[in-house]
N, C-alpha and C positions, 0 to 999 in steps of 0.2 A: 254782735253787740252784747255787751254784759248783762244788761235786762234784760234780754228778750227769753228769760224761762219764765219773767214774771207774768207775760203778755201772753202765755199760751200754756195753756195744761197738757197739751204734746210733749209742752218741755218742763217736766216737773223738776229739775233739779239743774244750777249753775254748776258749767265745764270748767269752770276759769281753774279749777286745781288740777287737770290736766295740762296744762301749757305751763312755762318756766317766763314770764315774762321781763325781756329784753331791752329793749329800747323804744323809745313813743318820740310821735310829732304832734301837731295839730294845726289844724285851720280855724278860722276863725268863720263864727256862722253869725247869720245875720235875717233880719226881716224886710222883704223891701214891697211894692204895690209902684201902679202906673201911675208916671207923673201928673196926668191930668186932676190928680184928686184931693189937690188941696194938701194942707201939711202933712208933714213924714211922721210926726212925730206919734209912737205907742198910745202917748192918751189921748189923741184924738181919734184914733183906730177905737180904744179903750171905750170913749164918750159915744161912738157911733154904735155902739155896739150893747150899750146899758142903753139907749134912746131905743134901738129897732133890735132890739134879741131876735137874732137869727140871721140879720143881714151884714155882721159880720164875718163872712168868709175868709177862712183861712186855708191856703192849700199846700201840701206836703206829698213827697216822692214816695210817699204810701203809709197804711196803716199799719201802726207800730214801729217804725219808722225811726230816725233818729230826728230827723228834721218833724217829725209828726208831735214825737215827745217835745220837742221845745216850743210847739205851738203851744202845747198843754201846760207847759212852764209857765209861758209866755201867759197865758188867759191868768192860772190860779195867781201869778202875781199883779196883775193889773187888776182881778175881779173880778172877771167878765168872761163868760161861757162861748170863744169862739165857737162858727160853725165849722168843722173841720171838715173839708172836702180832699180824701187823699184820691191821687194818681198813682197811676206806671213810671213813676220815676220822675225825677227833677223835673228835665225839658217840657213834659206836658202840663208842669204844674205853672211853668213862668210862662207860658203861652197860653195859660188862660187867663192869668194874670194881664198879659199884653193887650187879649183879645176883651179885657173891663168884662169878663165873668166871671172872678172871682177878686176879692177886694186885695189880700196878699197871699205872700207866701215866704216861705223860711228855705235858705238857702246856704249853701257856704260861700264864701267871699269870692274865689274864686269861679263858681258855677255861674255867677251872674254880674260877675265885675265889665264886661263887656258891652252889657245891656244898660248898665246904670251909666260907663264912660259916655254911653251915645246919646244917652238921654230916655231910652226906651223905658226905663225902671227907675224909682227915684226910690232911696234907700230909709228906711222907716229907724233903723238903729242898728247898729251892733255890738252882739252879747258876750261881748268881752269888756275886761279892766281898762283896755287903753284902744285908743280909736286904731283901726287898720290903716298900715301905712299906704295902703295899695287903695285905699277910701275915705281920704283926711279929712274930708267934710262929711261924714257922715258921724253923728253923735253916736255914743254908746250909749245902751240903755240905764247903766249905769250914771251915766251924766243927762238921763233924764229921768232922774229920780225914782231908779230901779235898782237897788244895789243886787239883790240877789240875781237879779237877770245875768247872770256870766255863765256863757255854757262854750264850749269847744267839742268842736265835731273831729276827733280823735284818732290816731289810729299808730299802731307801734307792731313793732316785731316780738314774736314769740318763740320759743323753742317748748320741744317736748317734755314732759316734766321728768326728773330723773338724771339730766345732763349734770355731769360732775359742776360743782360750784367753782372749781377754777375756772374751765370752761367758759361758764358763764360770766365770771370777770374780767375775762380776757378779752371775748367779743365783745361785751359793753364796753372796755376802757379802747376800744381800737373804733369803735361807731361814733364814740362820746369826742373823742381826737378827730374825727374826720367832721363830724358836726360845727366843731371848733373853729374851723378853720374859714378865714372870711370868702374864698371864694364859694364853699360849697355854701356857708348858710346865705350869702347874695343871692345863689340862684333859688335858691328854696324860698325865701323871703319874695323876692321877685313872681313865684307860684301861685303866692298865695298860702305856704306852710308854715309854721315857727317851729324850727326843730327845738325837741324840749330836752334832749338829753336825759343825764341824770344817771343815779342807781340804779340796778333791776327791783332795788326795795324802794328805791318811790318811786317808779312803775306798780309794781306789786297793789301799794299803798294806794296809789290811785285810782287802778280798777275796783278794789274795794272799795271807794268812797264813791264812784261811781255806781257802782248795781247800788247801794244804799240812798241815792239821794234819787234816784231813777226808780228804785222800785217805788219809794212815795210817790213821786207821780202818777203814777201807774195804778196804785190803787185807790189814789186818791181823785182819781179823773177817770177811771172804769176804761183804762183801754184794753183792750182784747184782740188777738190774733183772730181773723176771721175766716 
């Protein structure tokens, strides 16, 4: 993940100009907590959380994390100092969430789209522009009165840095063409992905605006590799 040299002094320095970046997708991530507890909605999570500082839990697939950073997104934009409790990984984060000992937890749409169809999870918002098609009743945070709340939990193909630039237009415009095409982005859409296509210059463009909008966080909420 492109922050994570901010999040560790092991890692003094960003790799990202080793790699020749390619092609990107993304999922859509999301906040969700157990039905039992009353509205979904951020700023009641938000209000509970200025009443009893600290009984706010939030829980995340571990420290430093991506799903950790958006908790910390999440809080400095609502104004409220969740408790962050990170796990080993997704799964133990939503079964404690299941098991009412921890209040939520940030997931991607797809990790936990199952839980919410059955009723197990009821979905608190999702941090994207336009609601998940795969989650239609679930507001965005966005449309609840978050604009900055848009995050995508990312991921794309890279090559070594140094690859001839034809090369690299060629594999992009033959990904960007099979992206296109309505069966493949059905099943992908169907996953839980939005294939994003595109340039390898906004690709590029994007990982730099990511390390920059993530390392604020980062130091603006004191997270640490521990």
């Amino acid at each position: 993940m492109p922050p994570t040299p901010r999040c560790s002094p092991a890692c003094p320095t960003t790799r990202s100009a080793d790699f020749a970046p390619l092609a990107s997708g993304e999922h859509s991530a999301g906040a969700q907590r157990e039905p039992g507890s009353g509205s979904e909605e951020l700023r009641r999570v938000r209000g509970a959380g200025q009443a009893k500082p600290g009984e706010a839990t939030f829980g995340s697939a571990g420290n430093a994390t991506s799903t950790h950073l958006i908790v910390e997104l999440l809080g400095s934009i609502a104004g409220v100092q969740f408790t962050h409790i990170p796990f080993k990984g997704d799964a133990p984060s939503v079964t404690e969430v299941l098991g009412g000992r921890v209040v939520a937890t940030v997931n991607t749409v797809p990790g936990v789209l199952g839980h919410i169809k059955g009723g197990r999870l009821r979905g608190i918002g999702i941090a994207s522009r336009e609601r998940s098609p795969l989650l239609p009743d679930v507001p965005t945070f966005v449309e609840q009165g978050y604009p900055d709340a848009v995050v995508t939990s990312w991921f794309g193909l890279v090559m070594r840095a140094g690859v001839p630039r034809d090369v690299m237009s060629k594999l992009n415009a033959e990904i960007s063409a099979s992206l296109a095409t309505p069966e493949l982005r059905e099943r992908l859409m169907n996953a839980g992905m939005t294939p994003v296509g595109g340039s390898t210059e906004q690709f590029a463009a994007h990982i730099r605006s990511e390390i920059e909008r993530w390392g604020k966080v980062i130091k603006s909420r004191g997270i640490r590799i521990q």
